[in-house]
N, C-alpha and C positions, 0 to 999 in steps of 0.2 A: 846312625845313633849319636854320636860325636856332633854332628850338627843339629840337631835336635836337641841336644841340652847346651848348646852354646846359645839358640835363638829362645830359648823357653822363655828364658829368663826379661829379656827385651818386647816381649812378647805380656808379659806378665807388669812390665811397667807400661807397656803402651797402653795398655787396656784401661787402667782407670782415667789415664790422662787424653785418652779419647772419650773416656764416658763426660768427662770434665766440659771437656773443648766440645763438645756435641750438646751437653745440657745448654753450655753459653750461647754457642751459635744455635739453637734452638729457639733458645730467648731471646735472642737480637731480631732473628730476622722472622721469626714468627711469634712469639709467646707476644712480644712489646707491641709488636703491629696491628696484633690481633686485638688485644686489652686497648689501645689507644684507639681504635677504629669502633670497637664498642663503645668505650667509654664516650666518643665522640655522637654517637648515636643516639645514644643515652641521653645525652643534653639536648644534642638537637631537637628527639623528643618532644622533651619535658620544655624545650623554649616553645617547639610550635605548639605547646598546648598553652604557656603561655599566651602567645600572643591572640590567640582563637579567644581566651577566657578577657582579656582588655578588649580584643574587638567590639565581642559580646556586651561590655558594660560601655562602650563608647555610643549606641543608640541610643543609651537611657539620659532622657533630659534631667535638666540643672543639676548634673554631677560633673565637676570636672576633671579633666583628663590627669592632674596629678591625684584627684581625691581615687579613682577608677583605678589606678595604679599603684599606688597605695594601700585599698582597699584589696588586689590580686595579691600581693607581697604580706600584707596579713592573714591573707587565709595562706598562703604557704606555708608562713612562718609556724601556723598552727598545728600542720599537718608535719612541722619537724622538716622542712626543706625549705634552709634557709642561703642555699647554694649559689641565688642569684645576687649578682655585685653589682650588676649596671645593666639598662635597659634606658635604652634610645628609640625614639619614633620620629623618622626619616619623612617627608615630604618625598612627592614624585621624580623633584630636580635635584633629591638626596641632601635637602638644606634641614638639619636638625630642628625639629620643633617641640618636641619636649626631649629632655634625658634627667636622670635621678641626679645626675651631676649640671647644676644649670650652668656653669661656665661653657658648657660642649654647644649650648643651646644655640642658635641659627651660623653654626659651622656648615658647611658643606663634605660630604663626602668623598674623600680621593679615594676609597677603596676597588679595587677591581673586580670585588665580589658584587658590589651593589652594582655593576653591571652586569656580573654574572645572572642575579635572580631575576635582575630584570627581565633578561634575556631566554633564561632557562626555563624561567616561571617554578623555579624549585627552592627549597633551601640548601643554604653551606655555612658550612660550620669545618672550624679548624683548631686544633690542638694547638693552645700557645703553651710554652712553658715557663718556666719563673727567669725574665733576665731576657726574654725574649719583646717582641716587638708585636702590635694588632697590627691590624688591615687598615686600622687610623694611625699607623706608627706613633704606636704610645708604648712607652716601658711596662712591660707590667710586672707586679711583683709576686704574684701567684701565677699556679698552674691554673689555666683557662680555657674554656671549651667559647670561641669566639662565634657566635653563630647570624647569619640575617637571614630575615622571616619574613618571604613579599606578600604584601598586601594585593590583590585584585578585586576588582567592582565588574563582575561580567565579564569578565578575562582581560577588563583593563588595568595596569599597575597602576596602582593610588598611593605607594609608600611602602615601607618597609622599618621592622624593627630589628634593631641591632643588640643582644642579647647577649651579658658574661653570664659562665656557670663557673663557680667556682670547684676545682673539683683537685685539689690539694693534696684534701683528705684518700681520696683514689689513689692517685698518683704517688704520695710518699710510702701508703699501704702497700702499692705494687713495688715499688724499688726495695722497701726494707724485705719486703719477700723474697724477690729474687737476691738481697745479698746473703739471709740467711740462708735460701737454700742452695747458694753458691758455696756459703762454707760450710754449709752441712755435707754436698755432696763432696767437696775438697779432703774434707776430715773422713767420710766413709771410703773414699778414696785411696786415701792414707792407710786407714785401717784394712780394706780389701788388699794392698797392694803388703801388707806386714802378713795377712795372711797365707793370701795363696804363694808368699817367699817360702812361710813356713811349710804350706801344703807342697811345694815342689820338692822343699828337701823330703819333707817325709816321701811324695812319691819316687824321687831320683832313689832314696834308699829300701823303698819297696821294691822298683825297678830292679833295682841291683841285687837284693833281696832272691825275686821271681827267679832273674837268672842264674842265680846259682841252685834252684832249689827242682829248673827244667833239668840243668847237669847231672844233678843228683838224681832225679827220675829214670834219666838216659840210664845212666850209667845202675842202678838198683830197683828191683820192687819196692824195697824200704821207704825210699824217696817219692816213689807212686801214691803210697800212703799216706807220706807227708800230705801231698798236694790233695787229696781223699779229702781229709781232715780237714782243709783249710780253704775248702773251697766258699765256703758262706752260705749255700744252699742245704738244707737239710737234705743227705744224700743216703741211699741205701741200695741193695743191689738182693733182689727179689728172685724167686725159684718160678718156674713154671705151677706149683703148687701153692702159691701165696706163701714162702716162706722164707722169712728176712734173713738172705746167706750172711749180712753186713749194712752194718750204717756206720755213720760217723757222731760224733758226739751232739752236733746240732741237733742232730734227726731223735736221737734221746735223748735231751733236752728239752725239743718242743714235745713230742708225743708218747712220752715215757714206751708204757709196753706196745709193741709192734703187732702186737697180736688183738689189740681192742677193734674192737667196728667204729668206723667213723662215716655221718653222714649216711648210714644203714647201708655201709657196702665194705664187708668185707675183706681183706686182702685178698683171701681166694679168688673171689669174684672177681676184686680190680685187676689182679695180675689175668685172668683169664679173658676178661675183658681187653684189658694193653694188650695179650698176644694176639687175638684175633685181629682186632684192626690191625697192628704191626705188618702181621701175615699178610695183611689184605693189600697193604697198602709200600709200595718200596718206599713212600716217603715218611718221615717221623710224623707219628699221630698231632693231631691238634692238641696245646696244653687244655689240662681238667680242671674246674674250678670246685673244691672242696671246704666248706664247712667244718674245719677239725678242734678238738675238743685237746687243747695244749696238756701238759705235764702239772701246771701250776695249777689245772680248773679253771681255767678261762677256754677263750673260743677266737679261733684265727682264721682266715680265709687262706688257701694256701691255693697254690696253678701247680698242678701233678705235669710234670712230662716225663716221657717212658722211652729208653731206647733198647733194640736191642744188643747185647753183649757174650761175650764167652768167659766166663767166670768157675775159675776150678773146674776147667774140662769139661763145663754146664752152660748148656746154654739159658740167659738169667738175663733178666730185665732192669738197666741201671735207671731207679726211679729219682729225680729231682724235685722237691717239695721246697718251692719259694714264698716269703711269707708275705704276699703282696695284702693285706688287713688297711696300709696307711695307703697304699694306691687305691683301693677300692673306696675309701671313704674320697678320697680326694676326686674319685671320678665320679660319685654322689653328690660330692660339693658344685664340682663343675658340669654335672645335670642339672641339679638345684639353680644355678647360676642360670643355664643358658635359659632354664623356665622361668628365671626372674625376667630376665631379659626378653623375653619372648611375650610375657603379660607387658612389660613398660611398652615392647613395640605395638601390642596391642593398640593397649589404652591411652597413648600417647594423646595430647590434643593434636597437636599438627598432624598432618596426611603424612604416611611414608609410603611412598611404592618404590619398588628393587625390580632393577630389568636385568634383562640379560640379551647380548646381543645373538639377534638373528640372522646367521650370515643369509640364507636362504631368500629371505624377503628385504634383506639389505634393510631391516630395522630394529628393534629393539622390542622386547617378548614381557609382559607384566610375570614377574614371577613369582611374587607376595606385596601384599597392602596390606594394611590393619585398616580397621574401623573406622576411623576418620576420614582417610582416603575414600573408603566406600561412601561418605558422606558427601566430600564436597564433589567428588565423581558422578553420585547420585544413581548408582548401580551397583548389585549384588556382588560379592564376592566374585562366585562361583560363573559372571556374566562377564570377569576380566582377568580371571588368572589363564595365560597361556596366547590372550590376544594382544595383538602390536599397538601401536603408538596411533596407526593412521587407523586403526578399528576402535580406538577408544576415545578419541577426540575431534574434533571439527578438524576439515580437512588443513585451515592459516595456522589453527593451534599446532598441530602436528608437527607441522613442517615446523615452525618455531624449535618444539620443545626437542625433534629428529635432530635437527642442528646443534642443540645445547648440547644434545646425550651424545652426538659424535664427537665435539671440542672436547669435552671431558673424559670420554674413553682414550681419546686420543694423546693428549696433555696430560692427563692426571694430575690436573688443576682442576681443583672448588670453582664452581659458578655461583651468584650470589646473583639475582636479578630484584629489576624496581619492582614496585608495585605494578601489576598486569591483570586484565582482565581474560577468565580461562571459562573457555566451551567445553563442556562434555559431550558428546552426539547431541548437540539443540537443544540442553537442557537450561533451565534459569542460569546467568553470568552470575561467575562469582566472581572477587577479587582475594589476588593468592600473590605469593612472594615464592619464590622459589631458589631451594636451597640443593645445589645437584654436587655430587662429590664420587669418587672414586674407588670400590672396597679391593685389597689385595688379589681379593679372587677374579680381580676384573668385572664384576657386577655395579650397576651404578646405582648409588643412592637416589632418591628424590626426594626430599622434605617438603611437602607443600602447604604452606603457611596460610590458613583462610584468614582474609581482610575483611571478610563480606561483612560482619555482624561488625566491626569498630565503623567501615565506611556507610553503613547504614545508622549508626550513634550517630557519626560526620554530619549526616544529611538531617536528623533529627535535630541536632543542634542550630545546624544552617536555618531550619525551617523555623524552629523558636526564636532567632535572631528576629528573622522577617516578620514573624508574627507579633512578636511584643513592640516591635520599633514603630515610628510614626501613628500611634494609636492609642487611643485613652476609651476610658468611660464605656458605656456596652459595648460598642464597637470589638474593643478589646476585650470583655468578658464572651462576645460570641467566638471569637475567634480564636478563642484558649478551649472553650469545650467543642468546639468543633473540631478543631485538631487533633485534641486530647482522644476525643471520642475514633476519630480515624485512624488515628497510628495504634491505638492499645487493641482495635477491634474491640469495644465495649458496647452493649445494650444500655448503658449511660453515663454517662458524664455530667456533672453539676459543680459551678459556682457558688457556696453559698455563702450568705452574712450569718453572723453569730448576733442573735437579737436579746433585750436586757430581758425577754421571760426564757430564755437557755433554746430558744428555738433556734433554727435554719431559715433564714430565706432566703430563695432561691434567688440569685443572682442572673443566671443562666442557664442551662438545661437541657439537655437534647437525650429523649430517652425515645429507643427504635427509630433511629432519625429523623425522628420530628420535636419541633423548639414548643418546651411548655414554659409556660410564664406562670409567674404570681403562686410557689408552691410552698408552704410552708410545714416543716413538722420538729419534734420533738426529738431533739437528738439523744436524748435517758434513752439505755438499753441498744443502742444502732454502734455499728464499728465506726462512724462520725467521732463519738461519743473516747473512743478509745485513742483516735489519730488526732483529736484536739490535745488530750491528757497525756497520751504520751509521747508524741511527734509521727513520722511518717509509719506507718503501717500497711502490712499484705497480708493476705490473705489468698492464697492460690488458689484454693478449694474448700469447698464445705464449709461456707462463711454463715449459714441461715445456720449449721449447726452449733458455730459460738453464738449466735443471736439470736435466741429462739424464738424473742419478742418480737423482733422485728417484722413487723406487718408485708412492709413493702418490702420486703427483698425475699419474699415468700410471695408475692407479688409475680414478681416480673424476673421468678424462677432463678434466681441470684447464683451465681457457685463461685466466682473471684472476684475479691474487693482491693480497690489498694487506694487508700488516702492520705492525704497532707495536710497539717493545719495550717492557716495563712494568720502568721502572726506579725501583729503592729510591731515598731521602732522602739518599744519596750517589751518585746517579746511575750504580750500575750495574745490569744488567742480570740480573734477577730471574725473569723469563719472555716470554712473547709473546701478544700481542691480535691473532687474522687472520681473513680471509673469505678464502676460493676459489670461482670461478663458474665454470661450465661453457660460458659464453659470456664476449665480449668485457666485459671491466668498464668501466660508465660512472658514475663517481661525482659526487654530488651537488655541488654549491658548500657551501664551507664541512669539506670531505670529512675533513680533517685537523687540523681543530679538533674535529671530533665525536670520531674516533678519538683525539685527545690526551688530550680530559679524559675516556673511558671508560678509557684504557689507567693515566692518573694516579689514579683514583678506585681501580680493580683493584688496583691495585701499592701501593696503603696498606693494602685490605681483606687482599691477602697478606702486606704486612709485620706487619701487625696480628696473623694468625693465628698466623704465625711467632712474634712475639714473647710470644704467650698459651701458645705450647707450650713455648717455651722456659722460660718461666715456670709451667707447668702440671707440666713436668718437674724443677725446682727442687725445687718447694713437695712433690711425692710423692720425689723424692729426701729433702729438712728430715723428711718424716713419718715415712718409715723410719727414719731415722736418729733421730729424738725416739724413736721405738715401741722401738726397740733400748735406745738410751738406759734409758727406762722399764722394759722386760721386763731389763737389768743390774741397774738398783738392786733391781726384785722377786726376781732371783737373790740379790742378798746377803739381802732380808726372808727368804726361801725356807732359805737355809742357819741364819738362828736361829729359826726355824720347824721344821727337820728335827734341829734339836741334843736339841731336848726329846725328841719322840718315841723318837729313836735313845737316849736316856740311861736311857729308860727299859725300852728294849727290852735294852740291854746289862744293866741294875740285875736284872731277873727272868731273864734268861740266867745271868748270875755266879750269883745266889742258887743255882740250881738244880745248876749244873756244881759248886759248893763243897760244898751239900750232897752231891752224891752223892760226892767226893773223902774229906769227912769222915763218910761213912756218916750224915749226919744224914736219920733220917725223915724222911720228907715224903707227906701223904694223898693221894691222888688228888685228894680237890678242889680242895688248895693248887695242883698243877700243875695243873689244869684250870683256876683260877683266873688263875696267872700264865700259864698260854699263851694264853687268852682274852682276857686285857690287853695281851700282843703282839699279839696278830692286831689288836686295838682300835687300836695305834698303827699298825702300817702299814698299816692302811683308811686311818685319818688323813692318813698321809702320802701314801697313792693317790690323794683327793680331792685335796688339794693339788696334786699334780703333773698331774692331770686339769684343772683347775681352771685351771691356766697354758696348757698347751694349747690350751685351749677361750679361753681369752685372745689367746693370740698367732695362731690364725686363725679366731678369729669376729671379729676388728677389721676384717677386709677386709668382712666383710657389712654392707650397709646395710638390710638387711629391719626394719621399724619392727614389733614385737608388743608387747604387754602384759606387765608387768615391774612383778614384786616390789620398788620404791624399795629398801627395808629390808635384801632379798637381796642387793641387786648394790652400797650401802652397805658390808654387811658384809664380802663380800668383799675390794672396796678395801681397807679395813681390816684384816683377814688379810694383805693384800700388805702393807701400809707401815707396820703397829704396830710391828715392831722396828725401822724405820728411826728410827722417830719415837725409840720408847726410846732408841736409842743416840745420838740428839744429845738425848736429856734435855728430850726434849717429852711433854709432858700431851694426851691428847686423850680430851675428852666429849664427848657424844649426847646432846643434849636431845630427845631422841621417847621417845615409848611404847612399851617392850617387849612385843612380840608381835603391835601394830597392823601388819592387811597395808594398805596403801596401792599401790595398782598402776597405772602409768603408761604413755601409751605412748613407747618408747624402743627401741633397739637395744642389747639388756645388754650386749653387750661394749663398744659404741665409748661408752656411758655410763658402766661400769665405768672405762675411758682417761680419758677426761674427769674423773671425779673422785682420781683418782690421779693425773693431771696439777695437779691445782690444789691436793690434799693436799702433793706434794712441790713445789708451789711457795709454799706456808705453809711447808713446812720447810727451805728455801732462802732463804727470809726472815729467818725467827730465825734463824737459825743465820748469816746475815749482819755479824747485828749483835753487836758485843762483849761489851757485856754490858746485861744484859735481868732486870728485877727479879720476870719470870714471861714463860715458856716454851710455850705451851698453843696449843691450836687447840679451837675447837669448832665443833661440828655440828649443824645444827635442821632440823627436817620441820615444818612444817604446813600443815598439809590447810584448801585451802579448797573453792568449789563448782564449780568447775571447774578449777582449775589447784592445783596441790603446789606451796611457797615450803620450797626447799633453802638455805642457808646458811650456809658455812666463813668461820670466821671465827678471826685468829689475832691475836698478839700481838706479831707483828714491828714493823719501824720507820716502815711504812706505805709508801705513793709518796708522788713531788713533784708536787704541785698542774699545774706544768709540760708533767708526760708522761703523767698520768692519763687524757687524751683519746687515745693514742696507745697503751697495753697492747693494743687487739685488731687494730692491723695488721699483717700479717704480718712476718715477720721483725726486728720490735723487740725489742729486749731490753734487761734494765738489768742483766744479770748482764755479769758477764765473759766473757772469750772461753774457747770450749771446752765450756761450758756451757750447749750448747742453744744451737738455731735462732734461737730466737725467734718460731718456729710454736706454740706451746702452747696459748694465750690467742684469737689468731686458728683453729684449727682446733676449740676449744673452743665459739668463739661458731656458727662456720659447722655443729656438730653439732646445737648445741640448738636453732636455729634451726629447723634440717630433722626436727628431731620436732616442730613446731609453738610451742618455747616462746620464751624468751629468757634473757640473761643480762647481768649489769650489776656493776660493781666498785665502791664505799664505798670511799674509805681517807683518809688524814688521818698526817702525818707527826710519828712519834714516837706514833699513837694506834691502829696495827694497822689492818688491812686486812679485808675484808667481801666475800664474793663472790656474790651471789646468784642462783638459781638459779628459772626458774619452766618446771613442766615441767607439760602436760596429764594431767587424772585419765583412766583406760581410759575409754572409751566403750562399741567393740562387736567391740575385739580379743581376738583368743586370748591368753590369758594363758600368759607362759612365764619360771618361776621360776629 
């Protein structure tokens, strides 16, 4: 007894200053491990979604790699996660080629990590803290989750992203936690440790109390009675007849008169009840649980025990009535409790199944699963509780997970594994994470995490990568509803444009897997109608029921809709991206991220076409309007071109009408002569006028034949000689008269072409004020494959300046009114498409050079 209150007290301080030193090293080596390993996870994460999300916009042309980076770090910022501090993208040889910090920009990498992932083909990531050093030994001044993210191409590495999270905010969260509740439990410590000093003296003099009051007993009845009275239980001491020989003041306290019925059982009855079992049994009866109606009019649960006694010469029944009301609710509570806990294991998302080991079969025995479990197991309940490891799994799987649950029973170490792919008896492979741990009872946990529905998103994504990249224009719209159509399982899928009467047309289309073209309808009253106006919309079920209008989708028996509007770079609404399914729609995770970036990808490929037509329709508007242009100025060549012939045809008219006025002879052969020389000139001028015709619509043909250079030369020439004459220009031909040189070309739209660029020699000079020679010439030589054309003139030349800039469309250095500024550009776009090319000399103040190289015939029809 003596050493028992000398160690109480030692005993009584060790206690809280173990709870102390045990909350700490709890936190050390597990709470901080645990939070820093998640937390680390955490980023890693949210970097490889990162980097998956930059991947994804690096196929998209003319965006660049900071605008694509930039553009991910604003949608973050929007979503309130503005964690990331720096993001680097590594080359294969680890030489930096973009990071948000451009100084880092073609560094090389010393890290050892980047040969980790190279090597691993995984990512790492690591906890820096503030004052600490990266894997590029860099200071850093926050807490950092450092992470690298390897890029593959077919399982080759092509690079890797180097990714901070800032995570500060975590990290000082967790420390100020653990120091308050370091001195929270210090102070309750404190406080436990002033109490139970207090509670020891009270009990040392309870103790001491007891003992004198067992003395007392010894030694008197009186003392017996004491301890009677002070026992805590409501006590009474009952006759064979049900009648109360004694109680103690408890016992009338709680249940006033002794003689009431409680729970419709009598005293009589109960005593006669306790004696027979008593009788029956040498051992003390089981306690009764009672229902009793207290002194105050309330109601207590009491536990009856009965022994029996010899009482005044009587043999009596000493009854104990304890008031267990606060127990019984508390064993309610923790009923209530384990059913709470029993529905969370239920309905948990992750799988749990609980083994138990089998020594007999030397495995381990399914002893309970919830519902999820039966899910990704893909078998009933009642078809796995009680079967082993190797009866519920393929036979690799087994032996795996046999292994895991032996380390773990063994160790009573957590198992945490990768992501792995898990067999059920040959049922569909799912992908799971497994979480295995150890319960007191020696039963082993399994948490098994389905991956299957994120790494099928994985693949969805993967697959939209591939499909929007390298591809434009239908191409790209069959292969968005063709997909669209295959992963949703829809009865149809459509692309369509939004047109200025409020219709749909169909862009693309594939309804019962066949491609309709050309459909157009009204989208008033259609869930179209709803997903343009209000943005992405679904509909799971019963869609003909919000659209009673709806023709078609009462049609082709409609029950799930789910659509996206594709809005322009001003965010209106341009057309619609939809499936319809003939059954209830269940769409995947991630369903409306997939939909957003097909329906954004769509809606630039239409803005795109839009803006090519609109531009496609310009540029043949500018060419008509040049060609017009062109065939005016050839009108004026054409009228002093028709003065000669006509001057000539009136000179032998007069002659002949004077002679005959003045009776002057005249032979037959003289007028056979001069009407022969009539007829000569207006042959002349028929070819001419033939000649313009055969001009102004053979220009629409692009048929490439074999062509007389020399011929379609000459002509030009016929067109723009008098123009040239009347601004008082010179123009020579250095070729050989008579030489055929025959090329291949399109004679009319080569004819355009150099009457385009003759009358832009004469638009030249004729620019400049004054000019000490006025001339243009012209050169042919023939080489072994290709003819070198030549117009060269002696205008004021171009500015060094805009010389790179003559063949894009619509430049021009004239004035206004004066041409497109298509000339030059549709000139180059000509010769090209006969196989040659064309290139501009000029030099200012030293005339201009336009050269021309066009292919010699090979094994076309020549057409003069």
């Amino acid at each position: 007894m003596k050493t028992v209150r000398i160690s109480t007290p030692l005993l009584l301080i060790a206690l809280p200053l173990t709870l102390v030193t045990t909350f700490f090293l709890f936190f050390i080596f597990y709470i901080r491990p645990q939070f820093e390993q998640n937390t680390i996870e955490s980023a890693q994460s949210h970097s490889v979604m990162i980097a998956r999300l930059v991947l994804m916009q690096v196929s998209m042309e003319g965006i660049s790699m900071e605008e694509r980076t930039e553009a991910i770090i604003d949608y973050l910022r929007k979503m309130d996660e503005t964690n990331i501090t720096r993001l680097k993208l590594y080359a294969v040889d680890g030489t930096t080629i973009y990071s948000t910090q451009p100084e880092n920009i073609g560094q090389v990498s010393q890290s050892p990590a980047f040969e980790y992932i190279k090597t691993e083909k995984l990512p790492w990531s690591k906890l820096v803290r503030s004052g600490g050093r990266s894997q590029e030994d860099e200071k850093l001044a926050n807490h950092v989750v450092e992470t690298y993210v390897p890029i593959f191409d077919n399982d080759a590495f092509t690079g890797a992203f180097e990714i901070y999270h800032n995570v500060n905010k975590g990290i000082q969260k967790h420390d100020a936690l653990f120091r308050l509740s370091f001195i929270t439990m210090s102070i309750l410590s404190v406080v436990f440790l002033l109490i139970v000093t207090i509670i020891a003296q009270r009990v040392r003099r309870t103790e001491h109390d007891r003992e004198n009051l067992v003395s007392e007993l010894q030694a008197s009845e009186e003392r017996y009675r004491l301890i009677f009275e002070n026992s805590g239980n409501a006590l009474a001491v009952m006759s064979a007849k049900g009648e109360i020989m004694s109680c103690d003041s408890e016992f009338s306290k709680l249940l006033g008169d002794p003689t009431a019925t409680h729970n419709h059982l009598t005293w009589v009855e109960l005593a006669r009840d306790r004696f027979s079992i008593v009788d029956a049994s040498a051992e003390p009866p089981p306690p009764m649980r009672l229902q009793l109606s207290t002194n105050d009019g309330g109601c207590m649960t009491g536990e009856l025990r009965a022994q029996k006694i010899v009482f005044q010469n009587e043999e009596a029944l000493l009854v104990s009535i304890q008031n267990i009301s606060e127990r019984v609710k508390n064993e309610e509570l923790l009923r209530k409790n384990e059913q709470l806990f029993y529905e969370l294991f239920k309905n948990m998302d992750n799988g749990v199944v609980i083994h138990k080991r089998n020594e007999e079969e030397n495995s381990y025995t399914i002893v309970d699963l919830n519902s999820a479990a039966e899910g990704i197991i893909n078998k009933e309940r009642c078809d796995l509780i009680g079967k082993t490891v190797q009866e519920v799994f393929s036979q690799s799987d087994a032996i795996d997970l046999l292994s895991i649950l032996e380390k773990v029973s063994e160790t009573g170490n957590s198992y945490r594994s990768k992501e792995a792919i898990l067999y059920a008896d040959q049922n569909p492979k799912r992908w799971v994470k497994l979480n295995v741990y150890r319960l007191p009872n020696g039963k082993i946990v399994n948490i098994i995490e389905d991956l299957t529905e994120q790494k099928q998103t994985d693949d969805f994504f993967t697959e939209i990568v591939k499909t929007t990249a390298g591809c434009g224009g239908q191409e790209l719209f069959d292969l968005v509803t063709h997909n669209v159509y295959k992963w949703f399982d829809a009865v149809l899928c459509l692309i369509g444009e939004l047109n200025v009467d409020k219709e749909i047309r169909t862009l693309s289309m594939i309804m019962n897997g066949e491609q309709v073209h050309d459909f157009t309808y009204s989208v008033k009253g259609t869930p179209c109608e709803t997903a343009m106006n209000d943005g992405y919309c679904i509909y799971a079920k019963n869609v003909i029921e919000h659209f009673p209008e709806d023709q078609d989708l009462e049609h082709i028996q409609a029950e799930g809709y789910a659509g996206i509007p594709l809005l322009d770079q001003q965010g209106e609404a341009i057309g619609v991206l939809n499936i319809v399914t003939q059954k209830e729609l269940k769409l995947p995770p991630h369903a409306e991220q997939i939909f957003a970036i097909l329906s954004a990808r769509v809606a630039l490929e239409i803005e795109r076409n839009q803006t090519q037509f609109k531009l496609r329709t310009q540029q043949e508007a500018a060419v008509r309007s040049d060609r017009l242009r062109s065939l005016g100025e050839m009108a004026g060549g054409m009228a002093h071109e028709f003065n000669q012939p006509l001057s000539g045809i009136r000179g032998f008219a007069e002659n002949m009408l004077i002679s005959k006025q003045r009776n002057w002879v005249l032979t037959d052969d003289e007028i056979l002569d001069k009407l022969q020389k009539i007829i000569n000139l207006t042959e002349r001028m028929a070819e001419l006028i033939l000649h313009v015709r055969e001009f102004a619509h053979g220009a629409e043909s692009t048929e490439i034949v074999s062509v007389n250079l020399k011929t379609v030369l000459d002509s030009a020439l016929l067109l723009s000689r008098s123009q040239l004459v009347s601004h008082g220009i010179d123009i020579t031909c250095g070729y050989k008269e008579g030489e055929s040189i025959s090329v291949e070309a399109n004679p009319f739209v080569l004819e355009e072409v150099l009457l385009s660029l003759i009358y832009n020699s004469r638009d030249a000079i004729g620019s400049a004020a004054e000019l000490p020679k006025k001339n243009i010439r012209i050169t042919i030589e023939k080489g072994d494959e290709f003819v070198l054309l030549t117009i060269s003139d002696t205008g004021p030349g171009i500015a060094k300046s805009i010389l790179d800039k003559v063949f894009d469309p619509f430049f021009t250095s004239k004035g206004p009114g004066k041409g497109p500024g298509l000339g030059l550009s549709i000139a180059k776009k000509m010769i090209e498409s006969f196989g040659g090319n064309i290139s501009i000399k000029s030099q200012e103040g030293c005339g201009t050079t336009v050269s021309i190289n066009l292919c010699l015939t090979t094994n076309l029809t020549e057409r003069t």
